[in-house]
DRENPA-3360 file (N, C-alpha, C; in nm, 2 decimals, always signed):
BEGIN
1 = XXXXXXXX = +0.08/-0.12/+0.00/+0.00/+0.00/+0.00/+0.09/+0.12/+0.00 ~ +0.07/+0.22/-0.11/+0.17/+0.33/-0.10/+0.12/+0.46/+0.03 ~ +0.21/+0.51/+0.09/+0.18/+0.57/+0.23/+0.23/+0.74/+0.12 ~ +0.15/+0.85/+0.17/+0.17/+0.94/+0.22/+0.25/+1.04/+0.31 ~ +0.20/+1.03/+0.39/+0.24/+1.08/+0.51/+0.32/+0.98/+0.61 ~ +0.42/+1.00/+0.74/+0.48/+0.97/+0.85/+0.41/+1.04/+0.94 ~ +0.42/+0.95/+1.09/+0.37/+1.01/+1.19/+0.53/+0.93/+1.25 ~ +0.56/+1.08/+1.37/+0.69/+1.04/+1.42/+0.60/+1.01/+1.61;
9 = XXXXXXXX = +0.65/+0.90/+1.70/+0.57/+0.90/+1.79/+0.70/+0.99/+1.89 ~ +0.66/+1.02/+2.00/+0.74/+1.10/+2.09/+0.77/+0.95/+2.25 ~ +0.85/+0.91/+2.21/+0.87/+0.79/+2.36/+0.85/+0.85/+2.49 ~ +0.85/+0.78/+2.58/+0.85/+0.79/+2.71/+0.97/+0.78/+2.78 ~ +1.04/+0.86/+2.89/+1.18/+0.86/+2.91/+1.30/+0.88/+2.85 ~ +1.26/+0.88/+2.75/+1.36/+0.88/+2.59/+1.36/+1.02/+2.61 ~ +1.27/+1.13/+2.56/+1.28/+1.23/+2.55/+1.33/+1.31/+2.68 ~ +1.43/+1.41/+2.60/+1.46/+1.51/+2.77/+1.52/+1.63/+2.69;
17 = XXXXXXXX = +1.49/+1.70/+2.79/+1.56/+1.87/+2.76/+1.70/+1.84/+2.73 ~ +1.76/+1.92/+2.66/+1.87/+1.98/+2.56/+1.95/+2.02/+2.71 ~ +1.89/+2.12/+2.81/+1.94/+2.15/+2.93/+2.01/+2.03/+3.03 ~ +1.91/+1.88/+2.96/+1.96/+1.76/+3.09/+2.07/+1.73/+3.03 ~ +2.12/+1.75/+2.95/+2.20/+1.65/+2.87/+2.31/+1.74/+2.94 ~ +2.48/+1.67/+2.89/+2.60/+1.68/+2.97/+2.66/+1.67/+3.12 ~ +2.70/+1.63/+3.15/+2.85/+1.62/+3.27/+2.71/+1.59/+3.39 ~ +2.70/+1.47/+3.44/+2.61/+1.49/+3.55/+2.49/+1.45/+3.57;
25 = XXXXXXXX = +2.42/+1.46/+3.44/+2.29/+1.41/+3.41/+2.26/+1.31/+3.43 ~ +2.09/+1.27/+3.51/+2.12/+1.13/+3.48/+1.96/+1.07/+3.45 ~ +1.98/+0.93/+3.31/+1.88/+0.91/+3.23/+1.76/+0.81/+3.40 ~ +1.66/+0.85/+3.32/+1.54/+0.78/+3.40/+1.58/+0.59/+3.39 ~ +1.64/+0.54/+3.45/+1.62/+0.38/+3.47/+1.62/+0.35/+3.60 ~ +1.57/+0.21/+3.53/+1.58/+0.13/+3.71/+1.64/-0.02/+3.68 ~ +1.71/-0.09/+3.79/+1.80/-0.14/+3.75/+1.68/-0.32/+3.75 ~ +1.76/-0.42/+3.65/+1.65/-0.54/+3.63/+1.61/-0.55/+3.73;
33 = XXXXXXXX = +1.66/-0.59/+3.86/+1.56/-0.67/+3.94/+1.43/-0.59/+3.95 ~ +1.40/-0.47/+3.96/+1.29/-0.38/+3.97/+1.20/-0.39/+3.83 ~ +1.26/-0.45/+3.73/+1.17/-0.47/+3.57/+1.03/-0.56/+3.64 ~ +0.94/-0.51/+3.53/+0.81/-0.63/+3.56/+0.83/-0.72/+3.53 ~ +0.75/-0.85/+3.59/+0.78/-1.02/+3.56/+0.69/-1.00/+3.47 ~ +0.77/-1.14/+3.34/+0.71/-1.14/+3.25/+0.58/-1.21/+3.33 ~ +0.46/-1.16/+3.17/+0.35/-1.27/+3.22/+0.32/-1.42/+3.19 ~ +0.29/-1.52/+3.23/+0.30/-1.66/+3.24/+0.21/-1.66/+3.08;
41 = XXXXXXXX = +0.26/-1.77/+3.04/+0.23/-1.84/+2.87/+0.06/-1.83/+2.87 ~ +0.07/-1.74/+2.76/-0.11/-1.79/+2.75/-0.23/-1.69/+2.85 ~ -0.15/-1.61/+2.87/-0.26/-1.54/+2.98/-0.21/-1.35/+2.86 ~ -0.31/-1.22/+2.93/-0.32/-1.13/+2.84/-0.22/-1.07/+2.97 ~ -0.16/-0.98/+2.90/-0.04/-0.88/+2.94/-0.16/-0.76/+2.96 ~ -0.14/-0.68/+3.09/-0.23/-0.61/+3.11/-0.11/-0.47/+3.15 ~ -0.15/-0.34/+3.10/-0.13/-0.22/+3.18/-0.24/-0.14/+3.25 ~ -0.27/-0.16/+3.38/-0.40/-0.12/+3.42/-0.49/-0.11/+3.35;
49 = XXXXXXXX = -0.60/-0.08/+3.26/-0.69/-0.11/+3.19/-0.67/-0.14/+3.08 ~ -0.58/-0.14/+2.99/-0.51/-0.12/+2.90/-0.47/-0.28/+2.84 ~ -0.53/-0.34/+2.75/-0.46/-0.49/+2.74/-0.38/-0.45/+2.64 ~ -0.23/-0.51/+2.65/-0.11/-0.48/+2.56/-0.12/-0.60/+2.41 ~ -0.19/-0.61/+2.35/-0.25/-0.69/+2.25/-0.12/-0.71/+2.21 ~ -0.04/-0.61/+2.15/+0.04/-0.72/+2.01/+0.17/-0.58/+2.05 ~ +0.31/-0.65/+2.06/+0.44/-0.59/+2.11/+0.47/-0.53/+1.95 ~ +0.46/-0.42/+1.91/+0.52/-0.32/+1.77/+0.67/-0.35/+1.79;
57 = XXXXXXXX = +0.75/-0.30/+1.88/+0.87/-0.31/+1.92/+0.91/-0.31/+2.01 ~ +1.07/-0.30/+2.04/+1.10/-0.26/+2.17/+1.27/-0.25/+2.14 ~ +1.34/-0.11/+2.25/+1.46/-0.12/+2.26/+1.50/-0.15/+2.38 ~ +1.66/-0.08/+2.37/+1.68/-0.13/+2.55/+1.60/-0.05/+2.68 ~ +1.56/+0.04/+2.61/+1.47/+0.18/+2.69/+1.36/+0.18/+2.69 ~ +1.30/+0.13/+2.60/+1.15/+0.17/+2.56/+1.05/+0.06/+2.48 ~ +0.95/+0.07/+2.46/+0.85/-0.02/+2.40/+0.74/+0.00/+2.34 ~ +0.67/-0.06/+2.24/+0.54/+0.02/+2.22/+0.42/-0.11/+2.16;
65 = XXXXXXXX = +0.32/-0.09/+2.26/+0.25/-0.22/+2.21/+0.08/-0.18/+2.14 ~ +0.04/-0.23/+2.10/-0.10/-0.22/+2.00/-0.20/-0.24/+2.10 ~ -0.34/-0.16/+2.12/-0.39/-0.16/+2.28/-0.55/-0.11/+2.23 ~ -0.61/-0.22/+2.24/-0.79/-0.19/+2.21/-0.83/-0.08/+2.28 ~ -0.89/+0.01/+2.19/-0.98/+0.11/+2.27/-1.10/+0.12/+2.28 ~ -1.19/+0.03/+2.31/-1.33/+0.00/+2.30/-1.39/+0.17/+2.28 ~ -1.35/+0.25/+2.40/-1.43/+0.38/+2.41/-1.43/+0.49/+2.30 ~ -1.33/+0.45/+2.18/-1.32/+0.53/+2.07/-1.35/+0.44/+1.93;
73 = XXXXXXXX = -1.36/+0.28/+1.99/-1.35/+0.21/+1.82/-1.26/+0.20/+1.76 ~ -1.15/+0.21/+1.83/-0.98/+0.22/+1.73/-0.87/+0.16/+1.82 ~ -0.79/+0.07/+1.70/-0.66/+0.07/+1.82/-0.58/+0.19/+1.85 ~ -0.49/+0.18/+1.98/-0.40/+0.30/+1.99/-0.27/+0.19/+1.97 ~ -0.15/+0.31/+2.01/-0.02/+0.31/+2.02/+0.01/+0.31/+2.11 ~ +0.09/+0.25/+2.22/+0.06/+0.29/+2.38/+0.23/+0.28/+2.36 ~ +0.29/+0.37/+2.41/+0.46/+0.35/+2.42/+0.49/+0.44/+2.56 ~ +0.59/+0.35/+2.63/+0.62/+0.37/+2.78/+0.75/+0.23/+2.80;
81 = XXXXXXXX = +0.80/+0.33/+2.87/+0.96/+0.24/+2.89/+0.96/+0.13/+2.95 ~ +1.04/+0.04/+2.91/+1.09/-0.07/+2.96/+1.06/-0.08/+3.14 ~ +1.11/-0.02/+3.23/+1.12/+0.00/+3.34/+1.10/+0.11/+3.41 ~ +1.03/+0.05/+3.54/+0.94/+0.18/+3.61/+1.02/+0.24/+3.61 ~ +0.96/+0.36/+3.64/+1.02/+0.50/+3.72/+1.03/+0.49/+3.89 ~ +1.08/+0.48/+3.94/+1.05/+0.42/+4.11/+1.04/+0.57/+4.17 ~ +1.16/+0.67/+4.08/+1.18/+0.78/+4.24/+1.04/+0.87/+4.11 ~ +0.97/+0.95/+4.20/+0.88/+1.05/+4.19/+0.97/+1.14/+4.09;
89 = XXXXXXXX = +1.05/+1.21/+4.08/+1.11/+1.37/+4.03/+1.13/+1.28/+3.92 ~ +1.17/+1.15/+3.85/+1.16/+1.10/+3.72/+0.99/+1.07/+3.65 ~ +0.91/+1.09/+3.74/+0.78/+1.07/+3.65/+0.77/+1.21/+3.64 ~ +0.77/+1.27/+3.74/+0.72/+1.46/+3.71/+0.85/+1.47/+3.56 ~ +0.95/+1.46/+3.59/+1.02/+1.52/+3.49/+0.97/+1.47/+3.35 ~ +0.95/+1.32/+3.33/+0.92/+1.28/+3.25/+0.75/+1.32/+3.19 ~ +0.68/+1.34/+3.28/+0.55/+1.44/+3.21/+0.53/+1.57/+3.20 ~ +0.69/+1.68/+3.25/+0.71/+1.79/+3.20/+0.76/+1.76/+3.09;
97 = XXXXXXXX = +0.88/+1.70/+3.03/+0.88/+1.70/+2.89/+0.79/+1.64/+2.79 ~ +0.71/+1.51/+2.79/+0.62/+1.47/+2.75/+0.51/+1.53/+2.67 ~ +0.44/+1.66/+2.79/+0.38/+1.79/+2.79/+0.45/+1.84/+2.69 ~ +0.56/+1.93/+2.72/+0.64/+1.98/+2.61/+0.61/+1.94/+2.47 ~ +0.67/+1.81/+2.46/+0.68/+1.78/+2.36/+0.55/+1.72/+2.25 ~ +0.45/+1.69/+2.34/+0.32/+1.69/+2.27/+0.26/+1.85/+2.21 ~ +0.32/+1.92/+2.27/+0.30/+2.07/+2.23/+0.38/+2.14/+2.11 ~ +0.42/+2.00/+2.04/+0.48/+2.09/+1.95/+0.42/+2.15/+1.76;
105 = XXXXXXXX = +0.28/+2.09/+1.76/+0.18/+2.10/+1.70/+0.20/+2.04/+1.53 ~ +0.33/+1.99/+1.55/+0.36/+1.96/+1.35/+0.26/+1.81/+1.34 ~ +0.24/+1.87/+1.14/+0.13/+1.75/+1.12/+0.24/+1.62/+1.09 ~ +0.40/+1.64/+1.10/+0.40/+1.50/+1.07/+0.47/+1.40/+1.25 ~ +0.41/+1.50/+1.35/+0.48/+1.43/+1.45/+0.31/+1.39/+1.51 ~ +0.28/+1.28/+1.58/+0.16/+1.24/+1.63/+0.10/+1.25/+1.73 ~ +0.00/+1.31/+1.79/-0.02/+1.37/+1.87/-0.10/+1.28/+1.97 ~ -0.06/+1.31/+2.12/-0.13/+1.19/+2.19/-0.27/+1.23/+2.22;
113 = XXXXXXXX = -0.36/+1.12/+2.28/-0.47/+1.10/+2.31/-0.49/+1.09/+2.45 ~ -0.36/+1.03/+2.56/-0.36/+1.02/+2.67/-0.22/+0.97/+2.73 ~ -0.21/+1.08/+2.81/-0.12/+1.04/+2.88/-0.10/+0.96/+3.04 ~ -0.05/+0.88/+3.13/-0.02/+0.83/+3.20/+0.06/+0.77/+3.24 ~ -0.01/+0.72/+3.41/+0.08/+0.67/+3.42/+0.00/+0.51/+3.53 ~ +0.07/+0.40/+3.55/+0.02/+0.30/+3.61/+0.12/+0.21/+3.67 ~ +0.16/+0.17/+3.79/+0.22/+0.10/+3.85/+0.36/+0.17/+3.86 ~ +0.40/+0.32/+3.80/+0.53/+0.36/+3.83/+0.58/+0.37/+3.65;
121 = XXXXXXXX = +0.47/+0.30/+3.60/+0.53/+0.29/+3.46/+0.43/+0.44/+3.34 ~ +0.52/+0.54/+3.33/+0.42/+0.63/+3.27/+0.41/+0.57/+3.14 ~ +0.33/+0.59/+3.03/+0.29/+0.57/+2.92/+0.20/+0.69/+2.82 ~ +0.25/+0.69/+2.69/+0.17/+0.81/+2.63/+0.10/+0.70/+2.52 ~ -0.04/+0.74/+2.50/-0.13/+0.70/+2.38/-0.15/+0.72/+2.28 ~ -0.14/+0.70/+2.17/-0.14/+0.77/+2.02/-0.25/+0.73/+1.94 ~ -0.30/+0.77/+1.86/-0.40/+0.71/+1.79/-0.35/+0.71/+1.68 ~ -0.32/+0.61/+1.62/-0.23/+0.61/+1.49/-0.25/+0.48/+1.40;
129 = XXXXXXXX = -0.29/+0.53/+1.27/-0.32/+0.43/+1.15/-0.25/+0.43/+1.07 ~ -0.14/+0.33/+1.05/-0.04/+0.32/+0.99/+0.05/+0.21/+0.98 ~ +0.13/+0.21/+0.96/+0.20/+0.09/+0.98/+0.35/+0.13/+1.01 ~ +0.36/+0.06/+1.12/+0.55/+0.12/+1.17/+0.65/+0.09/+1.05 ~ +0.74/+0.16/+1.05/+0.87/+0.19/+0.96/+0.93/+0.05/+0.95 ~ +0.98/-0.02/+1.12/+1.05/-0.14/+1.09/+0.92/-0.26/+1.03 ~ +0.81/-0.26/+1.05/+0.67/-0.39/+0.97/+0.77/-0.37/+0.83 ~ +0.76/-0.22/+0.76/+0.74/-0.17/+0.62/+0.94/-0.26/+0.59;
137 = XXXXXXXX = +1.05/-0.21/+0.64/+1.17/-0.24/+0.59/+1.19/-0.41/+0.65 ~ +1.10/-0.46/+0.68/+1.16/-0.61/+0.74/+1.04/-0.68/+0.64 ~ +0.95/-0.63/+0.59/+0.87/-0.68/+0.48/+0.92/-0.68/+0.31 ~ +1.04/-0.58/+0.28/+1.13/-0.49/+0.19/+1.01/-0.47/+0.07 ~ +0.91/-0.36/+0.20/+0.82/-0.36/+0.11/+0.81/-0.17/+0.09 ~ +0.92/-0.11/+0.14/+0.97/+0.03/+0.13/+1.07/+0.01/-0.03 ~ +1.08/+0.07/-0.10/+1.14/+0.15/-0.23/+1.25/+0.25/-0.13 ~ +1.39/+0.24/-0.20/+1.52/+0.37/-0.13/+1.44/+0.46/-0.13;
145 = XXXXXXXX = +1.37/+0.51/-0.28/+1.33/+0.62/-0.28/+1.23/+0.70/-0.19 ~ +1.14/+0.58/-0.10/+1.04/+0.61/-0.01/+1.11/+0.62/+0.14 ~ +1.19/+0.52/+0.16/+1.33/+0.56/+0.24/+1.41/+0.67/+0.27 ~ +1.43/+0.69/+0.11/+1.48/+0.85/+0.17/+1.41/+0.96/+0.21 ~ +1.29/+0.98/+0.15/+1.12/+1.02/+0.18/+1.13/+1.03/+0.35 ~ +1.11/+0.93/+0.37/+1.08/+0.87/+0.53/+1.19/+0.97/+0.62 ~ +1.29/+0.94/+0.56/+1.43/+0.95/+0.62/+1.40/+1.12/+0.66 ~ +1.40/+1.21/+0.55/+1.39/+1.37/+0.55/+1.31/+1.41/+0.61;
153 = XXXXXXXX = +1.15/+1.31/+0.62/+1.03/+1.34/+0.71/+1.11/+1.36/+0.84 ~ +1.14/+1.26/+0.92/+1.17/+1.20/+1.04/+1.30/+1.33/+1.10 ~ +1.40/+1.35/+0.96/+1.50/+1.43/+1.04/+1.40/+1.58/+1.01 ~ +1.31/+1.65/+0.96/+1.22/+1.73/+0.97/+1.18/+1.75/+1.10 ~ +1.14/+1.63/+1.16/+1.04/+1.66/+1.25/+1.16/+1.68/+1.38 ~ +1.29/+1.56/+1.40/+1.35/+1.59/+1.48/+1.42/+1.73/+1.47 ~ +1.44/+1.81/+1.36/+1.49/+1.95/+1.39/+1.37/+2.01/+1.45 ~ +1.26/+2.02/+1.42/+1.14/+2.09/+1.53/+1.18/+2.09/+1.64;
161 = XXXXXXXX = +1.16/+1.93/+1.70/+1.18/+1.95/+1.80/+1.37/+1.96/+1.88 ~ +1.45/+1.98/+1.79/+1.56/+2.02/+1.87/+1.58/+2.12/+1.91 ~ +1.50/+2.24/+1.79/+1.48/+2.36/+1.81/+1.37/+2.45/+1.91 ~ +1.27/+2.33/+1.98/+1.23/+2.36/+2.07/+1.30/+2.31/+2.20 ~ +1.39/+2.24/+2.19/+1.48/+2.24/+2.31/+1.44/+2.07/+2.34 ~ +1.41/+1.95/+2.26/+1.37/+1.86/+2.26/+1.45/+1.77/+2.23 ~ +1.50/+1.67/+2.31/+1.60/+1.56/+2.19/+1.52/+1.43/+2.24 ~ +1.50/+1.34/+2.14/+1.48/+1.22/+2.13/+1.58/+1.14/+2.12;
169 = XXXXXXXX = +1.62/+1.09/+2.26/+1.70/+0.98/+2.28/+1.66/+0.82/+2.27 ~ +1.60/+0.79/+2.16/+1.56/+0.63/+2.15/+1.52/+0.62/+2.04 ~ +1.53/+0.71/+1.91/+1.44/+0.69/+1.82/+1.43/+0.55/+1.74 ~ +1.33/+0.48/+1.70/+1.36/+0.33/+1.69/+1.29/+0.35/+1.55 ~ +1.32/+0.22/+1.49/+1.21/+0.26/+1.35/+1.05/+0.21/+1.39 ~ +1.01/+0.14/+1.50/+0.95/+0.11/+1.53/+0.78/+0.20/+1.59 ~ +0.91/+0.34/+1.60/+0.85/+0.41/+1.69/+0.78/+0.52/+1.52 ~ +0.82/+0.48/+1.43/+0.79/+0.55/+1.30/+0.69/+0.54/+1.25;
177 = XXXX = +0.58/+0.55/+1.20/+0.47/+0.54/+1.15/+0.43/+0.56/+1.01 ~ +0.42/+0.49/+0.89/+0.41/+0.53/+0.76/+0.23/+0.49/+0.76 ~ +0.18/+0.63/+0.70/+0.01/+0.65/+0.71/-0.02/+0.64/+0.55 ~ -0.17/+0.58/+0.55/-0.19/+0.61/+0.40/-0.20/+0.76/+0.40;
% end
């Protein structure tokens, strides 16, 4: 199916101020033993209301899984990191830039539907019809030329946001979105 448009998604904990970065800083993790147990074979992966239907991707930081929305009729995008947030000043911080960065109004970046947070683990919502970047290049059903397309979209959108003082630290192709 030939796509259009990109929608770029904004991660969770990935993103931080231009100001956090250098000598000192330090990234939102928690160390494995604090990760959630996986869930036993055969049973539904749940984030508080939220059933995590089908895993899109995942890096060493972050994840994003496919998530029924009965109350709208649509799936979402639900992406939120690997591991909780344990100390408080990493969720606030992480939903002051979040905020931010949902504020930055371009049509090719995706705008969320809901933000949160559940068990320590924040998560942002997206409503997004599309198909992720890594589905489209592990299918090699992308053209270079739509590639490079994709490519100029994505560094588009991350100048926006560097210029609003935003860096995305995780960007995955996963986290990419090619729309009809």
């Amino acid at each position: 199916m030939p796509w259009r448009h990109l929608r770029a998604v904004s991660t969770i904990g990935v993103i931080h101020s231009k100001a956090d970065e250098g000598e000192g800083s330090k990234r939102m993790s928690v160390p494995p033993s604090q990760r959630p147990a996986a869930a036993p074979a055969g049973s539904v992966r749940r984030l508080g209301r939220c059933e995590l239907r089908e895993l899109i991707g995942r890096s060493q930081r972050t994840m994003a899984w496919r998530v029924p929305a009965p109350r709208v009729d649509q799936e979402l995008v639900l992406v939120l990191p690997r591991n909780a947030l344990t100390r408080e000043e990493d969720l606030k911080k992480w939903e002051s830039i979040v905020r931010r960065a949902s504020r930055l109004g371009h049509p090719l970046l995706a705008q969320p539907v809901e933000l949160g947070a559940h068990d320590r683990f924040p998560y942002i919502a997206y409503a997004i019809d599309g198909t992720p970047l890594s589905a489209r290049l592990a299918s090699g059903a992308i053209t270079p030329r739509d590639g490079a397309t994709a490519m100029a979209q994505v560094a588009r959108v991350l100048s926006i946001a560097h210029e609003a003082g935003i860096v995305h630290g995780d960007l995955q192709p996963y986290l990419v979105f090619l729309t009809p």
